[in-house]
C-alpha positions in Angstrom: -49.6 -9.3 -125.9 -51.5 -12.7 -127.3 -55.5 -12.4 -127.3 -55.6 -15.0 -124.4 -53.6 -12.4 -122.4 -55.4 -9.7 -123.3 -58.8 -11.1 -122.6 -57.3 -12.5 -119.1 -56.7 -8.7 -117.7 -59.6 -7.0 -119.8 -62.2 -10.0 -118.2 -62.1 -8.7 -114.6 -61.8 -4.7 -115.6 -65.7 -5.8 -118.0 -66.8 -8.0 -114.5 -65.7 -4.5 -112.4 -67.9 -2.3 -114.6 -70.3 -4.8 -115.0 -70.7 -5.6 -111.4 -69.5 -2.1 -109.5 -71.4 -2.2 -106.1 -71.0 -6.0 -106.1 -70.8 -6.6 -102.2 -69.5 -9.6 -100.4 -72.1 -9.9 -97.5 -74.4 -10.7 -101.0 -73.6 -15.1 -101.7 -75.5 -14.6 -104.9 -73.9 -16.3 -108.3 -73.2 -13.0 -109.4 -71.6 -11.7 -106.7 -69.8 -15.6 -106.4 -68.5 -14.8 -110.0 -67.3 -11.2 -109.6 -65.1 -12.0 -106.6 -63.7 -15.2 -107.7 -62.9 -13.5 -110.9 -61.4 -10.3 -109.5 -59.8 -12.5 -106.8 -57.8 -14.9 -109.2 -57.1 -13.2 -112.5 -55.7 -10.1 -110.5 -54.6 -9.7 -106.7 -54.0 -13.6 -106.4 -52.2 -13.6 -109.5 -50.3 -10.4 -108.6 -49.4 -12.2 -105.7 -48.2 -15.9 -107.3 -46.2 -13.7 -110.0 -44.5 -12.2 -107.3 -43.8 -15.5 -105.4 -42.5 -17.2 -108.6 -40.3 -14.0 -109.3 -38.8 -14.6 -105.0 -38.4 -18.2 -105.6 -36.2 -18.0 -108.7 -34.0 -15.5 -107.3 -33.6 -17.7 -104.3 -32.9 -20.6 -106.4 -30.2 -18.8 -108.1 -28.5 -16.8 -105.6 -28.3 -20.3 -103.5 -24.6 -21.0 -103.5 -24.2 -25.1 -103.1 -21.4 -26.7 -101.5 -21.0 -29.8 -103.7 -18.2 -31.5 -101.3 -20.8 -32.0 -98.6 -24.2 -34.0 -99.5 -27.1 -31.6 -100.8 -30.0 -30.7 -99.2 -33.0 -32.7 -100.6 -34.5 -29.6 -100.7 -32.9 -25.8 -101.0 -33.6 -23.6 -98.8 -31.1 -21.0 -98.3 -30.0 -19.0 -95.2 -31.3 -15.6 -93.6 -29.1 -13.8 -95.9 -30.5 -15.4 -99.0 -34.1 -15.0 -97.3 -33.5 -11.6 -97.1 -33.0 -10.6 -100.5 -36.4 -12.0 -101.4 -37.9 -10.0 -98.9 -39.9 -7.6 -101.3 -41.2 -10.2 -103.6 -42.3 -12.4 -100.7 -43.8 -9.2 -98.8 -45.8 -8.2 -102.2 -46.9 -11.5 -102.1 -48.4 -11.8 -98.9 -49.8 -8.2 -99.2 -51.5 -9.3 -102.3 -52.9 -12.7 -100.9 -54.2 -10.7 -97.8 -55.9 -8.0 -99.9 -57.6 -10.7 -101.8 -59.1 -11.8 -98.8 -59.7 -8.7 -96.8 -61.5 -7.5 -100.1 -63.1 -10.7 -101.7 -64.0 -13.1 -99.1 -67.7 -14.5 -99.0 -67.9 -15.7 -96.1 -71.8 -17.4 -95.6 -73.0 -19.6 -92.6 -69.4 -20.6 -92.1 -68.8 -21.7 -95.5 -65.9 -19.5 -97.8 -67.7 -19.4 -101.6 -64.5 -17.5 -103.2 -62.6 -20.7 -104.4 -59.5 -18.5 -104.4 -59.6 -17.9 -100.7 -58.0 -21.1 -99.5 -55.2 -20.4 -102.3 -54.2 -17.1 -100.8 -53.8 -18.6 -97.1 -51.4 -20.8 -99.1 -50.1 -18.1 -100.6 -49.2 -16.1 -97.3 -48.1 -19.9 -96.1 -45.5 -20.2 -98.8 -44.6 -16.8 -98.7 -43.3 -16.5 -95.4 -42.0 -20.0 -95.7 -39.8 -18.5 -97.9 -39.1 -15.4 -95.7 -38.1 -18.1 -92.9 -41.0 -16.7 -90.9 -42.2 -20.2 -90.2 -44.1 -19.2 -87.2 -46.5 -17.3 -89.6 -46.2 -20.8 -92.3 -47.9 -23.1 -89.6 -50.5 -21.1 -88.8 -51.1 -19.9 -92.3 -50.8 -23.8 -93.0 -53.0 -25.1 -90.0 -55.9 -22.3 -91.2 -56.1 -24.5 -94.5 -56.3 -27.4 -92.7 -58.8 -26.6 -89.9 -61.4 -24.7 -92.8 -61.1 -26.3 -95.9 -61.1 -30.2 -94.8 -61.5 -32.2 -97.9 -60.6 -30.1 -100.5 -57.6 -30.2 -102.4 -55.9 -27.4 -100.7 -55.9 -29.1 -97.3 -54.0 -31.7 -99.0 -50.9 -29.3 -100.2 -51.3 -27.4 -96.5 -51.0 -30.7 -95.2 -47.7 -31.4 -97.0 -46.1 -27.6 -96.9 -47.1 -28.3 -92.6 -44.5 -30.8 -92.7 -42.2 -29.0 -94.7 -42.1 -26.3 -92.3 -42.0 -28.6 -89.2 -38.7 -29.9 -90.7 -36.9 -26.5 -91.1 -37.8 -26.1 -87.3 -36.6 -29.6 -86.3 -40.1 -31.0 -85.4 -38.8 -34.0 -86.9 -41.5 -36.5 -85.3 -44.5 -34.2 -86.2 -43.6 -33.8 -89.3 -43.3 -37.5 -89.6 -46.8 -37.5 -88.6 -47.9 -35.1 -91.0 -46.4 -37.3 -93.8 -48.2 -40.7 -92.4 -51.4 -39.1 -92.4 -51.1 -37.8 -96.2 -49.8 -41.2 -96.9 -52.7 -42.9 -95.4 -55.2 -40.3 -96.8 -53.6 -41.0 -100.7 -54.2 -45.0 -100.0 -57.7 -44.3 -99.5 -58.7 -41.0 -101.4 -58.0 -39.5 -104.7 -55.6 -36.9 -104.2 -53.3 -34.3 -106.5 -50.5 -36.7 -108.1 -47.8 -33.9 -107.5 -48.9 -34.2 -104.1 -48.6 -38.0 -103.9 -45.5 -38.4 -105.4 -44.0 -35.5 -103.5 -44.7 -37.8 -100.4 -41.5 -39.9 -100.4 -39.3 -36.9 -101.5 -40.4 -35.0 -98.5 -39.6 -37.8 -96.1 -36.5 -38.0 -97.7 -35.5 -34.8 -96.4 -36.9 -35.3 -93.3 -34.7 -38.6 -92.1 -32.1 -36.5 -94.0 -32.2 -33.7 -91.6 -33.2 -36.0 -88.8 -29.1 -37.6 -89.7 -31.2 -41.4 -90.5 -28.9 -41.4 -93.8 -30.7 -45.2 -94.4 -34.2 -44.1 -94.5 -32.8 -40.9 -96.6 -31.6 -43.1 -99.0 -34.7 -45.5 -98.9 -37.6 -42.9 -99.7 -35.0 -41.0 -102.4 -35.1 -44.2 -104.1 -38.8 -44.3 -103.2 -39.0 -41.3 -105.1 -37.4 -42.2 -108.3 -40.3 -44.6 -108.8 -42.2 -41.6 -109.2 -43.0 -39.5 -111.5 -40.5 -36.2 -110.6 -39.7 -33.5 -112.8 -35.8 -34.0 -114.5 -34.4 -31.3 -112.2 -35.0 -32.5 -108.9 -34.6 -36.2 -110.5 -31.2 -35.4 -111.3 -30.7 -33.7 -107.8 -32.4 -36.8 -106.2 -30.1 -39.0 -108.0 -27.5 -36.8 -106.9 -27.6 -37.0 -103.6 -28.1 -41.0 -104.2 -24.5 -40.9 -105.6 -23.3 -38.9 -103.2 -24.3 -41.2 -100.1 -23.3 -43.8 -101.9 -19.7 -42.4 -102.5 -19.5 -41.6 -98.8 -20.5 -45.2 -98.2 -17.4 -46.9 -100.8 -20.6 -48.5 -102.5 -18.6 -47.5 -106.1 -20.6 -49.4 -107.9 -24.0 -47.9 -107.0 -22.4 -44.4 -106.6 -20.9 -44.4 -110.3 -24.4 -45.6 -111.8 -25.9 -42.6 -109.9 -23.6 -39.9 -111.0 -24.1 -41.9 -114.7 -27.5 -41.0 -114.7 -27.5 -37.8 -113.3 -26.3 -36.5 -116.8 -29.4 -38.4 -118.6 -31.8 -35.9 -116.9 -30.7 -32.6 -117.9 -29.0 -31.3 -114.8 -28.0 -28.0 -114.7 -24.0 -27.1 -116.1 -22.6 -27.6 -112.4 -24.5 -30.0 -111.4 -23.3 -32.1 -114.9 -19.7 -31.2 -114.0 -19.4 -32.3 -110.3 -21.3 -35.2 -111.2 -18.3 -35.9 -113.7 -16.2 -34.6 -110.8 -17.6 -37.3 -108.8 -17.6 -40.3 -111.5 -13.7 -39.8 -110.8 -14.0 -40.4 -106.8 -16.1 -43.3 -107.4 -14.7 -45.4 -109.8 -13.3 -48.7 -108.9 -10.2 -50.3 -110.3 -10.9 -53.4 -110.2 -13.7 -52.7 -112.9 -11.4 -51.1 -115.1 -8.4 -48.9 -116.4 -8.6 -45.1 -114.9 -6.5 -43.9 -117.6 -9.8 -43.2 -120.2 -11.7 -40.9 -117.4 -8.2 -39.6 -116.4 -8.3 -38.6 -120.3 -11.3 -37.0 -119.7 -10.6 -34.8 -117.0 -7.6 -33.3 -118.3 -9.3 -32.3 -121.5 -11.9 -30.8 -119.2 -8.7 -29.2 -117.6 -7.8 -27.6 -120.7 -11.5 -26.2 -121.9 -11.9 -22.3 -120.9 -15.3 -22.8 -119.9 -14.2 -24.9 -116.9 -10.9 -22.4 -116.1 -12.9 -21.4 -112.4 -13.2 -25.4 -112.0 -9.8 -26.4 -112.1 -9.3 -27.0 -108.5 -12.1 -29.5 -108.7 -10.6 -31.2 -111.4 -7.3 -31.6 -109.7 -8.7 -32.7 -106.9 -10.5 -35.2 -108.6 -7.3 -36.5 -110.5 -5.8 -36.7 -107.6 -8.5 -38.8 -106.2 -7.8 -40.5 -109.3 -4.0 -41.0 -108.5 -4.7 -42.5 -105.3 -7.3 -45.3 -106.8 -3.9 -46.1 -108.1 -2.2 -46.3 -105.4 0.1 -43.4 -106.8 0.7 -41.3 -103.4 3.5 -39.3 -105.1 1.2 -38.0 -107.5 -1.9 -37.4 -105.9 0.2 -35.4 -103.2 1.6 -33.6 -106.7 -2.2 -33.2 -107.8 -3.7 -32.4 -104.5 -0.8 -29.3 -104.2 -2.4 -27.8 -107.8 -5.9 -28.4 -106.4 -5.0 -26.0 -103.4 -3.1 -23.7 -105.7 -6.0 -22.9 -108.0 -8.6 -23.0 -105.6 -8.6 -19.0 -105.5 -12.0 -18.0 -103.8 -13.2 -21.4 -103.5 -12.8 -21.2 -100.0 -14.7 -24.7 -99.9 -12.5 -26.6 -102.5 -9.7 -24.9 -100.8 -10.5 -26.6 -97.2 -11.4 -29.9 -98.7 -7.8 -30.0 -100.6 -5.8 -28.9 -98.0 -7.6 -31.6 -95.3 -6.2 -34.4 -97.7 -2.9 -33.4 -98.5 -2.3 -32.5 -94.9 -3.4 -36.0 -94.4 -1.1 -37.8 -97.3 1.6 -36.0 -96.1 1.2 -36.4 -92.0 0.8 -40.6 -93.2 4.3 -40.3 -95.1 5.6 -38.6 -91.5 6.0 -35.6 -93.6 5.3 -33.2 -90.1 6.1 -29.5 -91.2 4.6 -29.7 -94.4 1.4 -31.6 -93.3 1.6 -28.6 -91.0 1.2 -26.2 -93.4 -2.2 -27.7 -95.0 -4.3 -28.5 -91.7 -3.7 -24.7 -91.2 -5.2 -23.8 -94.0 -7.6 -26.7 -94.0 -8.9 -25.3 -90.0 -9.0 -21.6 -91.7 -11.1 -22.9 -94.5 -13.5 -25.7 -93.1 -17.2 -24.8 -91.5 -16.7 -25.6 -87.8 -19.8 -27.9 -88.0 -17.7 -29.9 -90.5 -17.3 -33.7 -89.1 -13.6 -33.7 -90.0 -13.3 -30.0 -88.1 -11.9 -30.9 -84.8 -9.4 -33.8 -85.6 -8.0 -31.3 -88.5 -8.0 -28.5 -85.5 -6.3 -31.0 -82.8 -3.7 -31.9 -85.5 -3.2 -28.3 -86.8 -2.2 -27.4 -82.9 0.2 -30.5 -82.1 1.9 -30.1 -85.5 2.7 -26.0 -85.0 4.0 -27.0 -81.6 6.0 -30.1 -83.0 7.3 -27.4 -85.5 8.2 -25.0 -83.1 10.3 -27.9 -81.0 
């Protein structure tokens, strides 16, 4: 342990004995500097440590579904929420502790600067938890005692966050304008202004307004944002823009993506992706065609292969080579293994090829597996369903 660390946990134990008896119905500076000291450097900090701990393990437990577009921001389900129960529940422990034990609260006015920090605290943490109920008015507390200072400002923005997840998509909206307006006029935290445009980004993205989703992501990219959610941001970009045929914006997306250190998936299925977006008429396929099957062959992408036929048979098509992408498509579903995802998405468009070339039986074969595979809420769900049940019948004829 450093001497900064050190002195950082011995300062509030030399404050303790220093100050024993120190009582918080007392707003003198000494009792001011006791609490705040004992508040921050260890029960608030206790609490954040935890927090930070819950957060990571979301991140990385977060399983992401790169054939549908991202989330702006993740978020996880109850099951991931769950495992992050006991870091989240330390946390809010600690942050109510803090106040219970060091709140100076004199003629209305809080004199521990930590205080508004641990409401935000028990905010985040059961924004976290998915207990958004306890968020807002964790949230709204901030907001309604500590007008002005910089914590209303993040309570203000976290409010919004939360009024997304529970689909209070025009007061969340409002939220945003009013923080918007606010950092026109007043000087605010910069991670707090140029958060702004990212959060609406996820709100029209929620909302289903992919235009204004795309509008405030590229809003945001004029920003300073840190090189992880860039790349995700950009991402995203590529991946509207892929959905849209706009190959040209779509490749430089995905291109730029791997300029901001993305993480080792993110870098492959953005390479996955430079495949479904190229255009022909800008070029020969046969270099990133190159590419991909030396990918193919590299052990460290062995779990990917399904992607990467899937993407040379994306490849194929661009081509206007159905034989082939059928040929690639059929490997794609083969190696899928787990991937019950890439599995769905492989089967829906070889069942497709196939039910075009009049192909009946075997198109057949691949909506069934394509219906066992797909998330009912996906949009291609109920026309892979309806096919599924006229071709079994047709087969059965």
């Amino acid at each position: 342990m450093n001497k900064s660390h050190s002195f950082r946990f011995l300062l509030p134990i030399i404050i303790l004995l220093l100050c024993a008896g120190c009582s918080t119905q007392k707003n003198t500076v000494v009792n001011r500097a006791y609490h705040n000291l004992l508040t921050h450097y260890n029960i608030y900090w206790n609490g954040e440590e935890a927090y930070k701990d819950g957060e990571a393990q979301l991140n990385a437990n977060i399983k992401e579904d790169y054939n549908q577009i991202l989330p702006v921001y993740l978020t996880g389900n109850q099951q991931n929420a769950l495992a992050i129960n006991g870091q989240m529940s330390r946390a809010i422990e600690k942050a109510n502790k803090a106040i219970l034990k060091h709140s100076i609260l004199y003629n209305y006015k809080e004199y521990n600067r930590w205080i508004d920090d641990c409401y935000l605290l028990l905010g985040r943490a059961s924004y976290l938890k998915q207990d958004y109920a306890n968020a807002h008015r964790n949230f709204d507390f901030v907001m309604t005692h500590f007008n002005g200072e910089p914590s209303f400002f993040e309570a203000m923005l976290w409010q919004a966050k939360t009024c997304i997840q529970n689909e209070e998509y025009e007061r969340a909206g409002s939220f945003l304008a009013q923080l918007q307006n606010i950092a026109s006029k007043d000087k605010i935290s910069k991670n707090i202004v140029d958060e702004i445009p990212v959060a609406y980004a996820w709100l029209y993205q929620k909302d289903g307004n992919e235009g204004l989703a795309i509008k405030y992501l590229n809003e945001s990219l004029k920003t300073k944002q840190k090189k992880n959610l860039k790349a995700r941001i950009l991402f995203i970009l590529g991946q509207y823009y892929l959905k849209a045929e706009d190959f040209k914006k779509a490749t430089e997306s995905f291109s730029k993506v791997l300029k901001n250190n993305p993480t080792f998936e993110m870098a492959f299925q953005a390479q996955i992706n430079l495949a479904q977006s190229f255009d022909p008429s800008l070029g020969n396929t046969k270099t990133l065609e190159r590419s991909l099957m030396k990918m193919l062959r590299e052990e460290k992408n062995k779990e990917y292969a399904s992607q990467i036929y899937y993407a040379l048979g994306s490849l194929a098509l661009k081509d206007k080579n159905d034989t082939l992408a059928i040929s690639r498509f059929k490997l794609s579903v083969a190696t899928a293994g787990t991937n019950r995802s890439q599995k769905a998405y492989s089967a829906l468009k070889l069942g497709g090829l196939l039910f075009d070339r009049q192909l009946y039986v075997k198109s057949q074969v691949y909506y069934d597996t394509a219906v066992q595979f797909l998330p009912e809420d996906h949009p291609d769900f109920v026309k892979a369903s309806q096919r599924a049940t006229t071709l079994t019948k047709l087969a059965k004829e």
